[in-house]
MARMAR-505793 format. One record per residue (C-alpha): residue number from 0; chain; x, y, z. Coordinates in Angstrom, 1 decimal, padded with zeros to 4 digits. Each point is the difference from the previous one (the first is absolute). Layout:
node num->NUM&cadena->A&px->X&py->Y&pz->Z
...
This chain:
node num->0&cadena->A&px->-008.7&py->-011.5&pz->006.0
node num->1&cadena->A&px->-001.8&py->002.6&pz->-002.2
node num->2&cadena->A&px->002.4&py->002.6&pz->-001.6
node num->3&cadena->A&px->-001.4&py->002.6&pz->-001.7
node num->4&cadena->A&px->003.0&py->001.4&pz->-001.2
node num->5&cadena->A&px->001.0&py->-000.7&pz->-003.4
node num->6&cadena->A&px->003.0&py->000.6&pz->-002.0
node num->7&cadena->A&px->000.9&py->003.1&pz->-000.9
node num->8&cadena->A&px->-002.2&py->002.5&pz->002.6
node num->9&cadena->A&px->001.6&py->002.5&pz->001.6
node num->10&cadena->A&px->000.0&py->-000.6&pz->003.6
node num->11&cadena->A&px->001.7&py->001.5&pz->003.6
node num->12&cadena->A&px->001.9&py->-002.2&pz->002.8
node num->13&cadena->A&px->-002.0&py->000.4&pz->003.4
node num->14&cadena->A&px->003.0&py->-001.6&pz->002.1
node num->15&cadena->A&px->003.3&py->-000.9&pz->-000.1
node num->16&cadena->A&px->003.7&py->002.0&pz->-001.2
node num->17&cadena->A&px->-001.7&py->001.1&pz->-002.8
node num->18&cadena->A&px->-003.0&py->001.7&pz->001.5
node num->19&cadena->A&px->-001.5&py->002.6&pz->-002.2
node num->20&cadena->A&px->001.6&py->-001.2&pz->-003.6
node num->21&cadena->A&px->-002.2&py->-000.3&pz->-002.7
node num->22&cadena->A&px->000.7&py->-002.5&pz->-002.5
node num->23&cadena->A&px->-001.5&py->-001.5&pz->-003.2
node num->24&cadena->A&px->-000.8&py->-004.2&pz->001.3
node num->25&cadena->A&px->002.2&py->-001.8&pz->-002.9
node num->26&cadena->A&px->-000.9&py->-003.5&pz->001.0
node num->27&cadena->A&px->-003.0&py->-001.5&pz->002.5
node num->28&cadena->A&px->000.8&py->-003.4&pz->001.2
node num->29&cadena->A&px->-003.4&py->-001.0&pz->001.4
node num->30&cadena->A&px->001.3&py->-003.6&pz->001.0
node num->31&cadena->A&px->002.2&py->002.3&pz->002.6
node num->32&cadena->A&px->-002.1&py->002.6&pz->000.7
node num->33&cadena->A&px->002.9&py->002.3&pz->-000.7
node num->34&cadena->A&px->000.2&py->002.8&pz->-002.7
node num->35&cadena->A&px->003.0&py->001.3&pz->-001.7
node num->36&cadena->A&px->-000.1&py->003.7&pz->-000.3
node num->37&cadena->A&px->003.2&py->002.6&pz->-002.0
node num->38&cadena->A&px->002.2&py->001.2&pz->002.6
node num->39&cadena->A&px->-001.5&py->-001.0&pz->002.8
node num->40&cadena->A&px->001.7&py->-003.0&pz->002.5
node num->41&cadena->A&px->003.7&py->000.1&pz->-001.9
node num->42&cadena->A&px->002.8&py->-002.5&pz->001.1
node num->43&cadena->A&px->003.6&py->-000.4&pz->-001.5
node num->44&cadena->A&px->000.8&py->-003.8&pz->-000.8
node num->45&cadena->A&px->002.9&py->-001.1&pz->-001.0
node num->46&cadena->A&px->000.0&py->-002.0&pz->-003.2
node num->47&cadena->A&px->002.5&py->-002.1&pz->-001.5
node num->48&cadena->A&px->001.3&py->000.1&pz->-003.9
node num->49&cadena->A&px->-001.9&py->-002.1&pz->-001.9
node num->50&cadena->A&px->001.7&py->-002.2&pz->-003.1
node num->51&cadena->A&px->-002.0&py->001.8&pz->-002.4
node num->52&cadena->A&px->001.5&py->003.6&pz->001.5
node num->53&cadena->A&px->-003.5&py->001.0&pz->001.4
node num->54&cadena->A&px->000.6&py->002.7&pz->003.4
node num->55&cadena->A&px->002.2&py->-000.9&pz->002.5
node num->56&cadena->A&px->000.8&py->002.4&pz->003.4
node num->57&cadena->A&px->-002.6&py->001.8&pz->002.0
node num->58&cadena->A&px->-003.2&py->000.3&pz->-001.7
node num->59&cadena->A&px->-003.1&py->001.8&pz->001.4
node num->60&cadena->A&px->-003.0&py->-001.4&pz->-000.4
node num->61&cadena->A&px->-003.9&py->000.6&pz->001.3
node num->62&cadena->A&px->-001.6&py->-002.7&pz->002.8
node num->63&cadena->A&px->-003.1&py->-000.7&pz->000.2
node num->64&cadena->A&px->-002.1&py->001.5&pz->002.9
node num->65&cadena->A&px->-002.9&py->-001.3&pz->001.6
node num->66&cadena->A&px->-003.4&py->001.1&pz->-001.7
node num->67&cadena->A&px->-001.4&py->001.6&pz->003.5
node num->68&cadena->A&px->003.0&py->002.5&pz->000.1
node num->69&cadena->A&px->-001.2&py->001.6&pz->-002.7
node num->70&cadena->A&px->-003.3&py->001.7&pz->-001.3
node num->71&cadena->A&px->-001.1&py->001.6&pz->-003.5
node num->72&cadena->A&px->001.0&py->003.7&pz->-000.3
node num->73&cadena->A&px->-002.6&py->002.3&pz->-000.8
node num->74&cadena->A&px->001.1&py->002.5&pz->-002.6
node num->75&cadena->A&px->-003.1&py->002.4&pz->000.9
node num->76&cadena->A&px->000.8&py->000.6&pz->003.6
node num->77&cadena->A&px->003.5&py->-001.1&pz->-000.2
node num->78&cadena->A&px->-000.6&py->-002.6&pz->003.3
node num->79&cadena->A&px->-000.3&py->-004.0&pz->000.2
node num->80&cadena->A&px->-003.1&py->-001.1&pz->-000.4
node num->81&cadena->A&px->-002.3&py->-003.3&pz->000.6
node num->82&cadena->A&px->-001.8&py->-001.7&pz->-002.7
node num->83&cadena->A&px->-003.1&py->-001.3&pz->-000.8
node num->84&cadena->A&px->-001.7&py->-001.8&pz->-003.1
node num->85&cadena->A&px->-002.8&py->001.8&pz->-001.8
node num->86&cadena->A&px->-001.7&py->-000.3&pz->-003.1
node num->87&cadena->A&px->000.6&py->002.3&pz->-002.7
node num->88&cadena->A&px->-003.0&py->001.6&pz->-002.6
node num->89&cadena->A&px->001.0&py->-002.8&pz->-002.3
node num->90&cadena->A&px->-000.8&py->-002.6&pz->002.2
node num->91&cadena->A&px->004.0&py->-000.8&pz->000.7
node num->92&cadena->A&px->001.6&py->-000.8&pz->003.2
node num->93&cadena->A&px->002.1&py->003.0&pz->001.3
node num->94&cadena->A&px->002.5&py->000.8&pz->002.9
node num->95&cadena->A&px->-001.6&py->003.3&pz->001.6
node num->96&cadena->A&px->002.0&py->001.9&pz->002.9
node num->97&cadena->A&px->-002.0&py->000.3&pz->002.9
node num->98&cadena->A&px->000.2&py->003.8&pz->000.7
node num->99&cadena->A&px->000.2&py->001.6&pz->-003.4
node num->100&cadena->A&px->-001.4&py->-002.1&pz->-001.4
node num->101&cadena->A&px->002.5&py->-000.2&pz->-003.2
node num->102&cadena->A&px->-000.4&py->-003.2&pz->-002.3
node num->103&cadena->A&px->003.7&py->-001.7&pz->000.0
node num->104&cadena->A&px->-000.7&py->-002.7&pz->-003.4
């Protein structure tokens, strides 16, 4: 599976509880296909005390969410948008949004 999301982009949840959030991606995990994004897909787990005196009780922590839920966020129109690759006048590979046509590397 492509992903063309990489860590750190800002992007927007299409579907699910947390419709609408935008969030900074913190980790891809390509093997998944599943990005985890800053406040987005929250669950409580409940964590035992550790010898060494790490956390213990409820702890909330991000999930992962699957890489089609989401989509970049477009600073410029303030809307998701789809990517493509283009070249830059260097001669480097770029992301390019489709409409705007902003350059996301």
């Amino acid at each position: 599976m492509k992903i063309r999301i990489k860590k750190g982009d800002t992007v927007i949840v299409l579907s699910g509880d947390d419709k609408g959030k935008v969030g900074k991606v913190k980790e891809v995990l390509r093997a998944k296909g599943k990005v985890i994004v800053e406040g987005v897909n929250i669950v409580k787990k409940a964590m035992r005390p550790s010898k060494v005196g790490g956390q213990s009780g409820l702890v909330e922590k991000e999930n992962p969410i699957h890489v089609s839920k989401v989509a970049l966020y477009d600073g410029k129109s303030g809307k998701p948008t789809r990517i493509r690759m283009g070249v830059s006048k260097d001669g480097r590979k770029v992301r390019v949004g489709v409409k705007t046509q902003t350059v996301f590397d």
